[in-house]
C-alpha positions as CSV (number, residue, x, y, z in Angstrom):
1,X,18.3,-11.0,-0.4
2,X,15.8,-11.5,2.0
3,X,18.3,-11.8,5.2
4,X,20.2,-8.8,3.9
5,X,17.2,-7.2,4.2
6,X,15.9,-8.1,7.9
7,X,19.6,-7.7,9.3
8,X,19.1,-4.4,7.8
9,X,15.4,-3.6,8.5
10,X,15.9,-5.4,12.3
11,X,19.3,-3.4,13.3
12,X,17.9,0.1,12.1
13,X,14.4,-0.5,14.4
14,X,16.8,-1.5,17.3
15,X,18.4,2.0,17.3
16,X,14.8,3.7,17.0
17,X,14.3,1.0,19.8
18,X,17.0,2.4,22.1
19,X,15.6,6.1,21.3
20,X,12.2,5.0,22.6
21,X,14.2,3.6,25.8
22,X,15.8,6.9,26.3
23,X,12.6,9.1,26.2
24,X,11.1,6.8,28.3
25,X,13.6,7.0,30.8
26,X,13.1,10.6,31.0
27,X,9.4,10.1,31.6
28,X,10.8,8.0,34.4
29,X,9.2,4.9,32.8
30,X,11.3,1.9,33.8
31,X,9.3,-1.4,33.8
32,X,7.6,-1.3,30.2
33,X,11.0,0.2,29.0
34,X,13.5,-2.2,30.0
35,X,11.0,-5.0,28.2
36,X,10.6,-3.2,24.5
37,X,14.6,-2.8,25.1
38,X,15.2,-6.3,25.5
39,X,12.8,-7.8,22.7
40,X,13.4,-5.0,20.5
41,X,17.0,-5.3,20.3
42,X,16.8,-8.8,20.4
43,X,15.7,-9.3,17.1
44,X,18.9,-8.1,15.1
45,X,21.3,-9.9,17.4
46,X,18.8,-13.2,16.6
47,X,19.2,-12.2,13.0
48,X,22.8,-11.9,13.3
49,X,23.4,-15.4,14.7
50,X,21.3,-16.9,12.7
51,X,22.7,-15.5,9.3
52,X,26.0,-17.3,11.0
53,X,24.3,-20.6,11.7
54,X,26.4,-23.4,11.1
55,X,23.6,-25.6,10.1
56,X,19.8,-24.6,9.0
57,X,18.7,-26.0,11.6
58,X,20.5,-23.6,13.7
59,X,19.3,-20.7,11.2
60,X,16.0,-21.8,11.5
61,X,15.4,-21.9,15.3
62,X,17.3,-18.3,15.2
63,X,15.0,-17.0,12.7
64,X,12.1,-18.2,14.5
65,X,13.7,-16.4,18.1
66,X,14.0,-13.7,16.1
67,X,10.4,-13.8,14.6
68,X,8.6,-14.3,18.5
69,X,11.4,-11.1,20.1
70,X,9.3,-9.3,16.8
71,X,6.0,-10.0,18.0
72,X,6.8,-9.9,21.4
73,X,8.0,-6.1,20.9
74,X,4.7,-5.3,19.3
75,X,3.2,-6.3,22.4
76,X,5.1,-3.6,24.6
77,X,4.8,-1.4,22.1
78,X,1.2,-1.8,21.9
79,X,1.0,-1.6,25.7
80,X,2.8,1.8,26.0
81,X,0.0,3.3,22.8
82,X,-2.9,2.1,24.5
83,X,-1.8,3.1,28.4
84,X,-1.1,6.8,27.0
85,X,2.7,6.5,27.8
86,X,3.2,7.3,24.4
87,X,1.4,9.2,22.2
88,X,-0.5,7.5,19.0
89,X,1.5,9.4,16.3
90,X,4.9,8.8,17.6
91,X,4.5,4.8,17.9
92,X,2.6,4.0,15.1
93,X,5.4,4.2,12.9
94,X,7.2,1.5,15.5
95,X,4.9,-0.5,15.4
96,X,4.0,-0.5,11.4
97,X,7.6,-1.7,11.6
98,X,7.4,-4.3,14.1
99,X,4.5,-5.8,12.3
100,X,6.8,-5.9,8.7
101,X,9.9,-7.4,10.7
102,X,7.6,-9.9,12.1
103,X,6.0,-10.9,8.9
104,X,9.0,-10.8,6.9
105,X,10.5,-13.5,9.6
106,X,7.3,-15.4,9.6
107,X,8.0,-16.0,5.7
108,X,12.0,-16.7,6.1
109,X,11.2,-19.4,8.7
110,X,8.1,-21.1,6.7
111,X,10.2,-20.8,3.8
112,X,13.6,-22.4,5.5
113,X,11.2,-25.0,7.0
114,X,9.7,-25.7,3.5
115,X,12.8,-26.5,1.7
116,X,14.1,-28.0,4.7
117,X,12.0,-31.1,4.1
């Protein structure tokens, strides 16, 4: 239930990912852009290969990729809030999100690890 859920929650914030990349474009914002692209649609494709592991321990370390793109996209996302690129109200919701897709990783991966043992 839980992967259903984060390839759902991950490949839905990857599209409001890529809409972020386009405004930004516009506001001729290239460096900081191209980053949140990467890690933010990083984290479904992670998700996806992970949820089509052939072992756990290949789900695991996917998961895990998948948690660090998650936190590494709050990070840019953070960056482009507190430099004034983009405004407070329109990234907060993105970065609510970020934090949930992060934690919700966090607990798939100690949870895999836990019953891994």
């Amino acid at each position: 239930m839980a992967e259903s859920l984060i390839k759902d929650k991950s490949y839905f914030f990857a599209l409001e990912i890529i809409r972020l990349y386009k405004t930004l474009l516009k506001q001729n914002e290239y460096v900081l852009s191209k980053q949140l692209l990467k890690s933010g649609t990083s984290i479904g494709a992670n998700v996806e290969e992970a949820l089509a592991g052939q072992s756990r321990a290949d789900f695991l370390s996917k998961m895990s990729i998948a948690s660090k793109e998650a936190r590494e996209t709050n990070y840019w996302l953070r960056l482009l809030k507190d430099s004034g690129i983009i405004s407070k109200t329109e990234i907060e919701p993105l970065l609510a999100e970020s934090e949930s897709i992060a934690n919700i990783l966090t607990s798939i991966v100690k949870t895999t690890a836990l019953n891994k043992k």
